[in-house]
C-alpha positions in Angstrom: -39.1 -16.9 28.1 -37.1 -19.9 27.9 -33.4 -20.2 27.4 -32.0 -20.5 23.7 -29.2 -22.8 23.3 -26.3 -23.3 20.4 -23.6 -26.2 19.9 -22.3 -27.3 17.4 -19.4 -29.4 15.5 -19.9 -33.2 17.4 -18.8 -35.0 14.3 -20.4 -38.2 15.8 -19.0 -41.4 13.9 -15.3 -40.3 14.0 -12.6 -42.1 14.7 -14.7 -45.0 15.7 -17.6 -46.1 17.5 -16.2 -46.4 20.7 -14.6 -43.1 20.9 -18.0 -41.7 19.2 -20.1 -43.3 22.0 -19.0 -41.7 24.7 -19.1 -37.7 22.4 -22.6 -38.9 22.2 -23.1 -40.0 25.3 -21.7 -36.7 26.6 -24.1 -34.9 24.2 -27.2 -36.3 25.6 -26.0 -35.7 29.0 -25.6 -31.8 28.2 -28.9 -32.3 26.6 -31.3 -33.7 29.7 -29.4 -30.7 31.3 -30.6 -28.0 29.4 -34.1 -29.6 28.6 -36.2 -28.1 32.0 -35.3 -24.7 30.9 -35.2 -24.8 26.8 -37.6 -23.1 24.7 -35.3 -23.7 21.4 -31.9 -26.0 20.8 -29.8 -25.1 17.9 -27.6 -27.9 16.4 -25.4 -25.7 14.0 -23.6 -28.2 11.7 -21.4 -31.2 11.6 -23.1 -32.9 14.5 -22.3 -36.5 12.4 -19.1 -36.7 10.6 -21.0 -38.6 7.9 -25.1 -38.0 7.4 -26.7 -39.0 4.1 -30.6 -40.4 4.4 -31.6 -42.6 2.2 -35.5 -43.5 0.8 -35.6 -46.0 3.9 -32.5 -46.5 5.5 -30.6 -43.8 7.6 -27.1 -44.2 9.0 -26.5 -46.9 12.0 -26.2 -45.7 15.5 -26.5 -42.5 17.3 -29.7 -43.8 19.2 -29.1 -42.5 22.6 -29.3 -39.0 20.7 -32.4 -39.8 18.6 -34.2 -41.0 21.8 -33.5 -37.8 23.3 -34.4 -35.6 21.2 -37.7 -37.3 20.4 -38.0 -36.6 24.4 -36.9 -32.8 24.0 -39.6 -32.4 20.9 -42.3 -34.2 23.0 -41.8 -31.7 25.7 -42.4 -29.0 23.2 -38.8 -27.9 22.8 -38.1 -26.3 19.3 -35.3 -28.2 17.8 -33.1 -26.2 14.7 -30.5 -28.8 12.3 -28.2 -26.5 10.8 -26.7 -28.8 7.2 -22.8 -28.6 8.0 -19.8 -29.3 5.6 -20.0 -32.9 7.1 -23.5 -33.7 7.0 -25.6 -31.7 4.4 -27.3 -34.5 2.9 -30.5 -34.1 5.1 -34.0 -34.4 3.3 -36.6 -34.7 6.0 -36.3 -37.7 8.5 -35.3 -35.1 11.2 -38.6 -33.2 10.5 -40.6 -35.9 10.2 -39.6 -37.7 13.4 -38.6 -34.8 15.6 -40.4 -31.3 13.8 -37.3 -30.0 14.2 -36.4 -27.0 11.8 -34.1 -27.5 8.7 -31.1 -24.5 8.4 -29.7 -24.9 4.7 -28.0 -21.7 4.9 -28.1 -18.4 7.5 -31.0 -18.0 9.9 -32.1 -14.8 10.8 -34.5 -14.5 13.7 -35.4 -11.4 16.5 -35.6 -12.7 20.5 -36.4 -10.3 22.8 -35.2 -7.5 21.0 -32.3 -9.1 20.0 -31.2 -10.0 15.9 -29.3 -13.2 15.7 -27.4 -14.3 12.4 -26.7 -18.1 12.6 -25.0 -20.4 10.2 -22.3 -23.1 10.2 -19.4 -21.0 8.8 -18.7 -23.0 5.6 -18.2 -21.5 2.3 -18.9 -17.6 3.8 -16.7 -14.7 2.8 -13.9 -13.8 0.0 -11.7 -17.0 -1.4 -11.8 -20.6 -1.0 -13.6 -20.8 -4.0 -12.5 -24.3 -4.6 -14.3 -25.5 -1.5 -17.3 -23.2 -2.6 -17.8 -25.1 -5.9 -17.6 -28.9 -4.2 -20.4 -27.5 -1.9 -22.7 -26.4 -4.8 -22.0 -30.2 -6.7 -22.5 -31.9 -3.6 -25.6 -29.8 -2.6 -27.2 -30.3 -6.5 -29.8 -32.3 -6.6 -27.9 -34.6 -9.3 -25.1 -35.0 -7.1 -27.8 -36.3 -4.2 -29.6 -38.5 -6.5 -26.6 -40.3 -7.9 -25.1 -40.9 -4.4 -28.4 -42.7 -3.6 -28.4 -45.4 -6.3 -25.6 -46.4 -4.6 -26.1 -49.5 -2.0 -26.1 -48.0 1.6 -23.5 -50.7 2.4 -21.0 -49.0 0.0 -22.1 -45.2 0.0 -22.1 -45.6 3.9 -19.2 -48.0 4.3 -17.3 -45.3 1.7 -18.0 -42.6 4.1 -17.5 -43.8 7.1 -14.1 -44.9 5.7 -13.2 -41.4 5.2 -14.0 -40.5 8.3 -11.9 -42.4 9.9 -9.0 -41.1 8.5 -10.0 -37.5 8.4 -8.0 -34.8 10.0 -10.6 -34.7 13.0 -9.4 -38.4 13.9 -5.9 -36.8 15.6 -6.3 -33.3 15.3 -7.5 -30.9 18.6 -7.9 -27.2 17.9 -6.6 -24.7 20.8 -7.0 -21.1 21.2 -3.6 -19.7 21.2 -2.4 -18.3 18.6 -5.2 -16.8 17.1 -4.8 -13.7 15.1 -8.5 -12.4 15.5 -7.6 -9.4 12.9 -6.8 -12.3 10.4 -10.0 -14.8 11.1 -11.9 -14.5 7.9 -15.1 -15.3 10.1 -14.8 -12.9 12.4 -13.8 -10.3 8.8 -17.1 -11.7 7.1 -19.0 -10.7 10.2 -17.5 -7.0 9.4 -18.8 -6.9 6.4 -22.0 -8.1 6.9 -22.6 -5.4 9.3 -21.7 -2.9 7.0 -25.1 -3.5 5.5 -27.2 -5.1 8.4 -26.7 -4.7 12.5 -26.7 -8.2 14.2 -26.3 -7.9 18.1 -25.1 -12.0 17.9 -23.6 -13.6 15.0 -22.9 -17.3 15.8 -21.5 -19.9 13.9 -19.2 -23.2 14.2 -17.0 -24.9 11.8 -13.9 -23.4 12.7 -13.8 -25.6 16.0 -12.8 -22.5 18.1 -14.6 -21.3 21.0 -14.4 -17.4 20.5 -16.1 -14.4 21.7 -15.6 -11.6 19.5 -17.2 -8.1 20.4 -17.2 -6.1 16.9 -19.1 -3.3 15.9 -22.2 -1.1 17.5 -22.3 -3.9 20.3 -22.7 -6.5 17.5 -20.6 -9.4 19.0 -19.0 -12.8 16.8 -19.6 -16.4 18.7 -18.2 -19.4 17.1 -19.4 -22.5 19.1 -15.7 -24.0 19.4 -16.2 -28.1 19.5 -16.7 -31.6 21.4 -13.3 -32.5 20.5 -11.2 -29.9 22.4 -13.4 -27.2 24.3 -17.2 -29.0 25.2 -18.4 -25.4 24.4 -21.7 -24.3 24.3 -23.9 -20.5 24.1 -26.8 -19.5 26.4 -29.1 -16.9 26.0 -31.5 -15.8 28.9 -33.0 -13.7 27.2 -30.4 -10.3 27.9 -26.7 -12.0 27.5 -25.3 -14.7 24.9 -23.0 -16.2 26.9 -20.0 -19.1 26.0 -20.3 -21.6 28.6 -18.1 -24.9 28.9 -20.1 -28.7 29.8 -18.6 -30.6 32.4 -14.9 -31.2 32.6 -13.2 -30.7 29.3 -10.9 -34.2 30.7 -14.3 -35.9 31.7 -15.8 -38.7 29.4 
């Protein structure tokens, strides 16, 4: 079988094009290295800072990505969007243009034996209920519709705005310091398994790069970033394994 492989949290857009280009460029590079021995790719969440697709208009930019995955999905490559905190607005350009999969919440799937739970990490587990509610409005369907009467010069412009002074502009997550006991990712993973056994449950959004064993062999994977770590996971088929792209310095 081919290799499976996860990454996630990009955040393309942010703080500003230039510094974005090279992410991206980086991206695609880990990309074309994957692609001769890649039977799925999974994107989980936040790969733009800002995504919202309009009738007929996406957001500018990001075509050195598009290009290559139109390559990977002509190759036969089975590409999987995962909707993050940061770009949940997506409604079917990425299916129409590159088949790829759609991931609104967990997905649950069986590889060689093996039961993976995959989601972005937003909104899981006890508290944070505020958060919780501004994912349902913005998810509703009235929420989506209104946004879109809005010019994509302004609902864009408005975004992209934000971005820019989001936390992610200065911010850079590290390791250390991290009291796994207390990381209410790694606790939701506990009580999922409770109920169901998961050999790999892998998610992003908390920009760490973490390797948890838990459980019955049942192990917790969060993705880390492209800001700080360049992570990324590989499985061969026997091993789930967090690997880092290039130097973490390198451009």
């Amino acid at each position: 079988m081919g290799k499976l492989y996860f990454a996630s949290d990009f955040h393309l857009g942010v703080p500003n094009h230039e510094v974005s280009l090279q992410r991206e460029k980086k991206l695609v590079r880990w990309l074309n290295s994957i692609a001769d021995d890649a039977d799925e790719i999974f994107l989980v969440g936040d790969v733009f800072d800002f995504w919202f697709e309009y009738k007929h208009v996406v957001p500018k930019g990001f075509s050195r990505l598009f290009g290559c995955l139109a390559n990977l999905a002509d190759r036969g490559i089975k590409l999987h969007f995962f909707k993050g905190n940061h770009d949940m607005w997506m409604f079917g350009y990425f299916e129409q243009e590159f088949g790829a999969q759609i991931h609104s919440n967990e997905y649950i799937f069986e590889k060689n034996g093996f039961k993976f739970f995959v989601h972005h990490g937003d909104g899981l587990g006890n508290g944070d209920y505020s958060y919780k509610l501004l994912k349902k409005i913005f998810r509703s369907r009235l929420c989506q519709r209104a946004f879109a009467f809005l010019h994509p010069f302004i609902g864009i412009g408005l975004a992209n705005y934000f971005s820019s002074r989001s936390r992610l502009a200065q911010l850079r997550y590290e390791n250390k310091d991290i009291d796994i006991e207390k990381e209410w990712l790694v606790n939701y993973c506990k009580e999922v398994l409770t109920q169901t056994h998961y050999d790999f449950m892998v998610f992003g959004h908390r920009h760490l790069a973490l390797d948890v064993p838990l459980a019955d062999k049942a192990r917790y994977v969060n993705l880390g970033d492209w800001f700080s770590f360049f992570t990324y996971a590989e499985f061969d088929g026997t091993n789930l394994a967090l690997k880092t792209f290039e130097d973490k310095a390198q451009p």
